[in-house]
N, C-alpha and C positions, 0 to 999 in steps of 0.2 A: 504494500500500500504506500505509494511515493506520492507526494503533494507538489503540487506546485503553487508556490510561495504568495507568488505575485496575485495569479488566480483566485487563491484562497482566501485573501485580504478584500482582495475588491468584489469577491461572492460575499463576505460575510458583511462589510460597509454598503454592498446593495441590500439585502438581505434586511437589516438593523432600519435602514429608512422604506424601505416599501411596505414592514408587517412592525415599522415602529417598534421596537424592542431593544434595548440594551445589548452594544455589541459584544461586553462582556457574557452576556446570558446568551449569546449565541458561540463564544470560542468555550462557554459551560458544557454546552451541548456535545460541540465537536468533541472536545474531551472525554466525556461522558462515554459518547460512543467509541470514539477511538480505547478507552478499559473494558466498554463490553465486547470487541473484538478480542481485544490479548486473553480475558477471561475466556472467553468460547475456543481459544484454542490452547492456549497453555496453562489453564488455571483448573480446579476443582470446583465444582457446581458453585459448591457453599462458602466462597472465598468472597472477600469483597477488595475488589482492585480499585482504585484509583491510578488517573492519567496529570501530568502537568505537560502541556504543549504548547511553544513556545512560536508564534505563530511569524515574528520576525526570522529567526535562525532555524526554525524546522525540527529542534531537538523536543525530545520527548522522553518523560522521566515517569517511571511505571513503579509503583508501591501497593504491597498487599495492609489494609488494616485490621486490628484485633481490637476490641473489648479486652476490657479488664474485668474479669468478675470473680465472683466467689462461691459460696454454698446458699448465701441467699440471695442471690439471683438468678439464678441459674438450677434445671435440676439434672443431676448423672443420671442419664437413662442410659442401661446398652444396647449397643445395636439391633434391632427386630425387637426388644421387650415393647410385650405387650401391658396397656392398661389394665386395671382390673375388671373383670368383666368385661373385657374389651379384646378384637383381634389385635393383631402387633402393628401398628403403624410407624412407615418408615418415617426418620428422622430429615426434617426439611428443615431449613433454615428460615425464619421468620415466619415459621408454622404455627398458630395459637391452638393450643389445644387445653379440650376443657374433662373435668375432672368427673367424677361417677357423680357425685352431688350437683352438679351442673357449674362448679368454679372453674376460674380459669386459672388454668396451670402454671408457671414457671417456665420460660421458655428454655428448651433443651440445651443442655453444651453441646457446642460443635468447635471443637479444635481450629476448623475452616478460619473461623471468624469470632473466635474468645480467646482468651488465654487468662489463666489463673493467676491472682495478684499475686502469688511467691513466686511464681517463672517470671511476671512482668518486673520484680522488683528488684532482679537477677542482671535485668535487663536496663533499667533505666529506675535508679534509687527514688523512690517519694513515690511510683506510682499508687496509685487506689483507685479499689472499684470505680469503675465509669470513667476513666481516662479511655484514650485510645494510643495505640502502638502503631508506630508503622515500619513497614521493613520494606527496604530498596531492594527491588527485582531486576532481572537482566534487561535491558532495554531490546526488543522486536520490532521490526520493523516489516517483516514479512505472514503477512495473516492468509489465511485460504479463504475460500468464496465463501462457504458457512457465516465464519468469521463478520469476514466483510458486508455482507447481506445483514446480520444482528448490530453494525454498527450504521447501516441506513437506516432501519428501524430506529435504532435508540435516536439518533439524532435528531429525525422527523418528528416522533411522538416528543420530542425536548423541546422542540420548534413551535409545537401546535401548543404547548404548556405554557412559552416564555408569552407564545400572541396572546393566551387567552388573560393571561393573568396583565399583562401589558391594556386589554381591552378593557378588563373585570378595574383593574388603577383609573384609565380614563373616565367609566361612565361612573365609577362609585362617586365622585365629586359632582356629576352631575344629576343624580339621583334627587326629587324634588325639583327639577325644574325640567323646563320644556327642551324639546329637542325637533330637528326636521326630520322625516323619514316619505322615502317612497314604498307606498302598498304594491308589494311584492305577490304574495299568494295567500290562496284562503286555503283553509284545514277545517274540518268540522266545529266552523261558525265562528274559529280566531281567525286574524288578523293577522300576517306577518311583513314585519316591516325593514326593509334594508336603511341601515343607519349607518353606513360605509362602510369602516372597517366589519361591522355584526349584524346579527339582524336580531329586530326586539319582536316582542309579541304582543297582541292585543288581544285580549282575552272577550270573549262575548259579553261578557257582561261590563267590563269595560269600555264598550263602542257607547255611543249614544243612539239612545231605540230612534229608528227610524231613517236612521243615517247610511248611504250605499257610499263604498266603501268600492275603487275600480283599479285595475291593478296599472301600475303607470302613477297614479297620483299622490306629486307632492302634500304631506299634512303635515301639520303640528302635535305635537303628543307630549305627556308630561308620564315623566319616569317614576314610577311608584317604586320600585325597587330593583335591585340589581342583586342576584343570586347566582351564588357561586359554587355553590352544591351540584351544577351541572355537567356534562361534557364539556358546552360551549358556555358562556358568559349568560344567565338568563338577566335579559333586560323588561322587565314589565313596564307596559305602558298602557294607557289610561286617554280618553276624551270625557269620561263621566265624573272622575274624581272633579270633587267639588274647588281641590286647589290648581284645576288645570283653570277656572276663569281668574281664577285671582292672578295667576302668574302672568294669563293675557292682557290682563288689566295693568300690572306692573309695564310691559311691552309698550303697552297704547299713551301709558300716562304715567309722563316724565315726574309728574309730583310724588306719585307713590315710588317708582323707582328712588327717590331721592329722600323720602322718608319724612315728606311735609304732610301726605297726606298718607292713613293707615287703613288697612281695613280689618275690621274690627271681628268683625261677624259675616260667617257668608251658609245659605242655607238653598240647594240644588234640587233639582228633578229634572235631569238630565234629555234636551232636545225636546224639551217644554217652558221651563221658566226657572229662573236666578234670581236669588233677593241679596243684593249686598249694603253691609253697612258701613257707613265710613267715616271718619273724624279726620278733623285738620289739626295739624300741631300748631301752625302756625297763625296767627291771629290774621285775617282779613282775607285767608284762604276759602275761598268755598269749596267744601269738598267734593257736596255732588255735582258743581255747574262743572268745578274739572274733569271729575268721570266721564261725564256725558259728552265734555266737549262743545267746539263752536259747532254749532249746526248738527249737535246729535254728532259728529265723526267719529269721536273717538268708542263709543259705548256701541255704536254701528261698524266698529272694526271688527270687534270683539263677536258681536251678534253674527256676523258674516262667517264670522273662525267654527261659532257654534252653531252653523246652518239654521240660521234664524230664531234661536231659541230668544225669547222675551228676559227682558233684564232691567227687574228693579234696582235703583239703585235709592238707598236712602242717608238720612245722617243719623249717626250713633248718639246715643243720650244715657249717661248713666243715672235720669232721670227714668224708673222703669213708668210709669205713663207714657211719658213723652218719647220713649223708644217705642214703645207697641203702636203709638198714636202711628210712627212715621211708619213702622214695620208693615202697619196695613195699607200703606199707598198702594192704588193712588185713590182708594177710597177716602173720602170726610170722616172723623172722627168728632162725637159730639163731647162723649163724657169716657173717661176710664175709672172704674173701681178697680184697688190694688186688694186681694183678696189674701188670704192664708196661702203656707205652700206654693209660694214661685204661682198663684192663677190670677186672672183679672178677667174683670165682666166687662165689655165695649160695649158701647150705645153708640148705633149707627141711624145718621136719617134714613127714612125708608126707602128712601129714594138710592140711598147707599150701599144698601144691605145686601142686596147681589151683586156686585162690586167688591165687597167689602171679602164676603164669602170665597166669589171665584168659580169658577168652574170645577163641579166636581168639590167646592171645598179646597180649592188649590191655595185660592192666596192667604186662607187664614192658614193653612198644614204648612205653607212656609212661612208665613209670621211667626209662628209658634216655631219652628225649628232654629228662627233666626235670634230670635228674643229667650228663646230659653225658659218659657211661660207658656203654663198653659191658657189657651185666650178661648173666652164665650163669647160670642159674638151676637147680639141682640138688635131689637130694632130698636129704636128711643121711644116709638110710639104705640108699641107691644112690648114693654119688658119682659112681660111673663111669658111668651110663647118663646118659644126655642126652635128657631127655625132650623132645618135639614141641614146636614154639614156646615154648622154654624160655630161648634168646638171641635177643636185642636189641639190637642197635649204633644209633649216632645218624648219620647219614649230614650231609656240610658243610652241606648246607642246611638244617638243621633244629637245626646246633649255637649260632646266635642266638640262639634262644628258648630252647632246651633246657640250655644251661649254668646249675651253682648259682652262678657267678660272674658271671651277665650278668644286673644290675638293669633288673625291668620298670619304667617309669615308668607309675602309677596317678591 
């Protein structure tokens, strides 16, 4: 196996910028493989080689390493002994094996790849348990095709490890916020989306009901999480999460990005309608006229992003009236009672009251998600009748998003 020098530096420098990886983690690799060749031909199963290669001058420096161990870490099995109650299982190296009571055993000594703290200490004075030994081997430089075929392997699978975890670095900083992706292909009802270097997922219940969804097309997505428990980098993404309009909001409007204007509260039913609440830090800031924008623009960017979904936008009050007043925009409010237990009774002109309601009950089921309160919604001039989907309670799972005291980060 002879390299060439020149070749191999400017494979590895193209290599490090096309799949972005650390050229170190790539002369890891080569290494790597180049010890699982010498091991495939000159070495015994259970040995653990190490390579150092030296990618300037081409030398190559080849070491076998040992554990240090003892009687308690390690258990003397002989060769072919069988467990108890058990046929004889051969001795593998970084085999776990588990006990008749269901424990998990001690892992076997294998001379291959341990060595006993009196012979290590023979060897190199102070050692103890859990050190490591190494001993200089002959240097090879000629490996057979086996060989050489287990050192493409290793190297490849090193490669696909150094991108993934190089991709798994990039998106974990981006995780909570938005990202571009083109719709790639459908799988029973997800989404998958090419994000350049990877592709993320869009889970069915993460699209927005209603929304077609066409392969070719540029979207916006917001990364709910990044999981690494997979082959490839799992990137989840989301158009329903309720902090994908806040982050679009952030996009449209240079005041929230900048942190004059906050939102406070935001309560979702996704490819139907948005209720946000928002406060100005700054004195003489309006906060809803900047959401909304000159001419409606800015809040009609956002609407566009979420294929026309409706978007109240109100202002926050830690006055709890005068938050549920605004939370039931863009209905009239006449009178609010603040009742026991986070509830209030609203008195709406009649003229109000199916306004106030919503379709279905919509807009009081997000006032009440938004406010954190459960809200009754009345006429002023029938207190006593309780009209059809006129209350609204916020149920525990929904009091995270839905409280005027629990800040979204934008």
């Amino acid at each position: 196996m002879l390299f060439d020098l020149k070749t191999l530096k400017r494979a590895v420098d193209q290599i490090a910028e096309e799949k972005g990886i650390d050229s170190a983690k790539i002369l890891e690799a080569i290494e790597s493989s180049i010890a699982a060749a010498y091991k495939k031909e000159y070495c015994q199963k259970g040995e653990l080689i190490k390579c150092k290669f030296d990618i300037k001058t081409g030398d190559m420096k080849f070491w076998q390493v040992k554990t240090v161990v003892d009687e308690t870490t390690v258990r003397f099995v002989e060769e072919g002994a069988a467990p108890e109650g058990g046929e004889p299982r051969p001795v593998e190296a970084g085999r776990e094996e588990v006990g008749a009571q269901g424990e998990i055993l001690l892992p076997r000594y294998n001379e291959d790849r341990h060595i006993l703290v009196a012979d290590a200490q023979k060897i190199k004075d102070g050692s103890k348990v859990g050190d490591e030994l190494e001993f200089a081997l002959v240097t090879k430089e000629d490996f057979g095709r086996i060989a050489a075929q287990t050192a493409k392997q290793v190297i490849l699978q090193r490669l696909r490890e150094a991108e993934r975890d190089a991709i798994l670095g990039e998106f974990k900083t981006k995780e909570g916020e938005i990202v571009s992706g083109v719709v790639q292909r459908f799988d029973r009802g997800n989404v998958y989306i090419d994000l350049g270097r990877t592709v993320g997922v869009l889970f069915f219940n993460e699209t927005i009901p209603g929304e077609h969804y066409r392969a070719g097309e540029r979207m916006r997505f917001y990364v709910t999480a990044v999981q690494a428990d997979a082959k490839t980098p799992g990137i989840i993404l989301s158009r329903a999460h309720p902090k994908f309009v806040a982050k679009l909001f952030a996009m449209e409007v240079p005041e929230i990005n900048d942190g004059v204007i906050e939102i406070k509260a935001l309560a979702r039913e996704p490819g139907s309608r948005t209720k946000i609440a928002v406060i100005s830090k700054v004195d003489g800031v309006d906060p809803v006229g900047s959401c909304v924008g000159q001419r409606g623009t800015r809040v009609m960017a956002v609407s566009n992003e979420l294929g026309q979904e409706k978007l109240d936008i109100v202002e926050w009050s830690e006055d709890p009236a005068k938050f549920i007043t605004n939370s039931l925009s863009p209905a009239k409010v006449k009178e609010v009672q603040i009742l026991q237990n986070r509830a209030a009774k609203v008195f709406i002109p009649e003229d109000q009251l199916s306004l106030a309601i919503g379709k279905g009950g919509q807009n009081v089921r997000l006032a009440a998600k938004l406010t954190g309160w459960k809200i009754d919604v009345r006429s002023a001039e029938k207190p006593e009748v309780a009209p059809e989907g006129g209350v609204a309670e916020v149920v525990e799972a929904e009091k995270a998003v839905g409280e005027g005291d629990a800040k979204i980060e934008a």
